[in-house]
Structure formats: structure tokens, C-alpha cells
C-alpha positions in Angstrom: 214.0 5.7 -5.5 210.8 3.9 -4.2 208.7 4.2 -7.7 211.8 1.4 -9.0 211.1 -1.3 -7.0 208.2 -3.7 -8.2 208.0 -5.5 -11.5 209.0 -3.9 -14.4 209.1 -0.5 -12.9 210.3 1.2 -16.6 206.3 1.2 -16.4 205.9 4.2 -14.0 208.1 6.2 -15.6 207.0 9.5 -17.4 209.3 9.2 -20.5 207.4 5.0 -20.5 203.7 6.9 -20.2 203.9 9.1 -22.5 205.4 6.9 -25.4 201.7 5.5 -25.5 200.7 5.7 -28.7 196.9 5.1 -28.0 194.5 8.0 -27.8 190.8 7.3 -28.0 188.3 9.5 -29.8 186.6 12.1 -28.0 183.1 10.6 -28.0 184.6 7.2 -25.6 183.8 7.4 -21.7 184.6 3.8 -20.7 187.0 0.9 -21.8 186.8 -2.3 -20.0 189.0 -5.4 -20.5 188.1 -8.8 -19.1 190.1 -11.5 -19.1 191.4 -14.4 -16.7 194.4 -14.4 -15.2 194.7 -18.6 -15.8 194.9 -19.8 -19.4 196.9 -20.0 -22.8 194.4 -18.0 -24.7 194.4 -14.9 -21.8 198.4 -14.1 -22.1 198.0 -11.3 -24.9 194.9 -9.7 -22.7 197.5 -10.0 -18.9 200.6 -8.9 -21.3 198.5 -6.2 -22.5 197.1 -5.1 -19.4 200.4 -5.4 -17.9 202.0 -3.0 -20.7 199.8 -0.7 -22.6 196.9 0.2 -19.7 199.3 2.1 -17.6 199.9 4.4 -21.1 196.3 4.0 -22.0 195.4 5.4 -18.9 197.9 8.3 -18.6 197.0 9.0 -22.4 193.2 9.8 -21.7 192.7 10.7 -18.1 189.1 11.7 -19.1 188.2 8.0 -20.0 187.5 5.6 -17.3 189.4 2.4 -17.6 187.7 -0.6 -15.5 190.1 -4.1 -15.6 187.5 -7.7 -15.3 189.7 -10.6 -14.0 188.4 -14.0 -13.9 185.1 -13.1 -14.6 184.3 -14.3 -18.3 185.3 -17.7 -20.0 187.1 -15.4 -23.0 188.7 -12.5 -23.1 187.5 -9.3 -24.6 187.5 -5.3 -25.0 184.7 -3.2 -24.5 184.4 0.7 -25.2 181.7 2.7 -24.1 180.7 5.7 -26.1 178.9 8.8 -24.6 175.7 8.2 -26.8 174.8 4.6 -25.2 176.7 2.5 -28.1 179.1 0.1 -27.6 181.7 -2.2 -29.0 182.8 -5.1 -28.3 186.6 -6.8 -29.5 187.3 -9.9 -29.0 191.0 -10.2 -28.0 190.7 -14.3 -27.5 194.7 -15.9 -28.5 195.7 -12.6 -29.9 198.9 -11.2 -29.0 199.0 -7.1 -27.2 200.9 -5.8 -30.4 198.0 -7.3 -32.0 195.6 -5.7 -29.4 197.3 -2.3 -30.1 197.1 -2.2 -33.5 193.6 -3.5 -33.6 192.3 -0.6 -30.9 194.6 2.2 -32.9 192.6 1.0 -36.1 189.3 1.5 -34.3 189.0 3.9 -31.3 192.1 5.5 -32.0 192.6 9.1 -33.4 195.1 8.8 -36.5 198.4 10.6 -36.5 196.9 13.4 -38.8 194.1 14.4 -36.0 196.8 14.4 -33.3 199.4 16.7 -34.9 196.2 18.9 -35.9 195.7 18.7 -31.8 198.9 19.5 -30.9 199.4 22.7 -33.4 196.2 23.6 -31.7 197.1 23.3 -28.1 200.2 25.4 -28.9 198.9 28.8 -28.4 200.2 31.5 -30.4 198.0 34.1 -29.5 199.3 34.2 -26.0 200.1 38.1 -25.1 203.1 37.0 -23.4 204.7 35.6 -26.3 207.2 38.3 -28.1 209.8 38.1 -30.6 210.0 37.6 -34.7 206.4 35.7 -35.7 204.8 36.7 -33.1 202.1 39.6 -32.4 205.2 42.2 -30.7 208.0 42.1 -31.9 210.1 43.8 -28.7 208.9 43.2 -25.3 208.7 47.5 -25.1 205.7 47.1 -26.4 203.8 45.6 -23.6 202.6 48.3 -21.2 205.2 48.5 -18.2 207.7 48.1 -19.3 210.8 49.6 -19.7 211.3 51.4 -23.7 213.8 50.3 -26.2 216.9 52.4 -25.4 217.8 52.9 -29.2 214.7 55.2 -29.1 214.9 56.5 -25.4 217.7 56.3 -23.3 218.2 54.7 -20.8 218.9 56.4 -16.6 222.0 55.9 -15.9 221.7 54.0 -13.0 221.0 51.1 -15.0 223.6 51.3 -17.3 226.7 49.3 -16.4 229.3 51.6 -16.8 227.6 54.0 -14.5 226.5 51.6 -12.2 230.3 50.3 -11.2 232.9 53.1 -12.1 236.1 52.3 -12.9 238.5 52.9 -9.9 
């Protein structure tokens, strides 16, 4: 397969993007990391770059996500919020688990907003939906369709044992 070859390609695959555990807050637009690629103090910024932005990025495809290399003497993180703030981490010697755990505790949505997403997105309301729990309980109810044969029966041409007599 061509999307293996490369470094690391576990990166690219879909079960690897969406195990991202980063999902920013609604009100971010931009997220920009600079670092160099040269130096002892940049290897937490280049492992983190190398490992998390590819989740980052599938996790909020409405965010724009612009990589700086080699263009500032330290490393840092800076999120852009839709009302003209901004803030600013410094990520200078610190390891990308450290990174993580750092952006999860600032731009990140906690667990208890994300499973209040989720039951959200899964829409129960959705007319095609039948069974116990839901809003019909038989699929003879939807207009079209053909009526429960326990209270009208069914033609007999689409009743197996008419359909194929025994010889």
C-alpha cells in the first residue's frame, strides 16, 4: 500500500488520527508552533509536531494549523481565538507528553463536554430510526410501506410457501 512507506507511517492511519485526544474549544481559529529544527531544547516541539499535529489536525479540521521552523531562537505555541486574543506557551526543553497535557489543560475541551458532544451528535430524532426506544416502534408505521401481517395479511405472492410450491 503506498500510504506505508515514509517514516513512521502508523501516522496516516485512521485508527492513529482518531486516537487524538486533543480537541480545541470552539472559540480557537489558529494554532501555530515554532520551533527549529537544530537544538537540544527544540526535540519536544519536532517530536511533537512529528506525533500529535497530524491528530491535532484531523481532530479540528475547522482550526487552521500553521508549523514555523527555524524562525525564532525558542520554541513556542500560539492559539488564536476568534475575538483577537491570543495565547502564547512556551514549550522551551519540555517534552510532547508534556506539550499535550499542557494544551489539553488549556485549549482543550474536557472529557465531560466531549461525551455531552457526542450524545448530541447522535440523533435520535431521525424519522428513519424504528424499533423499541425509538419514536415507531414497527417500521408499518412509516407511510409506504407494507402493514404488519398479524393485522393484515399478507398477498400471497409474497409469502414463501406460495411463492415456491412443493413439487
Amino acid at each position: 500500500m503506498p500510504f506505508m512507506k515514509g517514516r513512521a507511517p502508523i501516522r496516516r492511519t485512521l485508527n492513529y488520527l482518531n486516537a487524538g485526544k486533543l480537541v480545541f474549544k470552539d472559540k480557537i481559529k489558529i494554532f501555530s508552533v515554532a520551533y527549529n529544527i537544530i537544538g537540544q531544547n527544540n526535540t519536544g516541539a519536532k517530536e511533537f509536531v512529528f506525533w500529535y499535529l497530524p491528530q491535532i489536525q484531523y481532530k479540528n479540521p475547522n482550526v487552521q494549523v500553521a508549523t514555523l521552523k527555524n524562525l525564532t531562537p525558542t520554541p513556542f505555541i500560539k492559539c488564536y481565538f476568534e475575538d483577537g486574543r491570543q495565547i502564547l506557551v512556551d514549550i522551551d526543553n519540555k517534552s510532547k507528553e508534556d506539550i499535550l497535557d499542557h494544551l489539553l489543560n488549556t485549549v482543550g475541551k474536557s472529557k465531560e463536554v466531549l461525551e455531552a458532544e457526542s450524545i448530541a451528535a447522535e440523533k435520535k430524532d431521525n424519522p428513519a430510526n424504528f424499533g423499541v426506544g425509538c419514536e415507531r416502534p414497527c417500521i408499518c408505521e412509516v407511510y409506504g410501506q407494507v402493514p404488519c401481517p398479524g393485522v393484515i395479511p399478507l398477498p400471497k405472492v409474497m409469502r414463501g410457501k406460495y411463492k415456491n410450491p412443493a413439487n
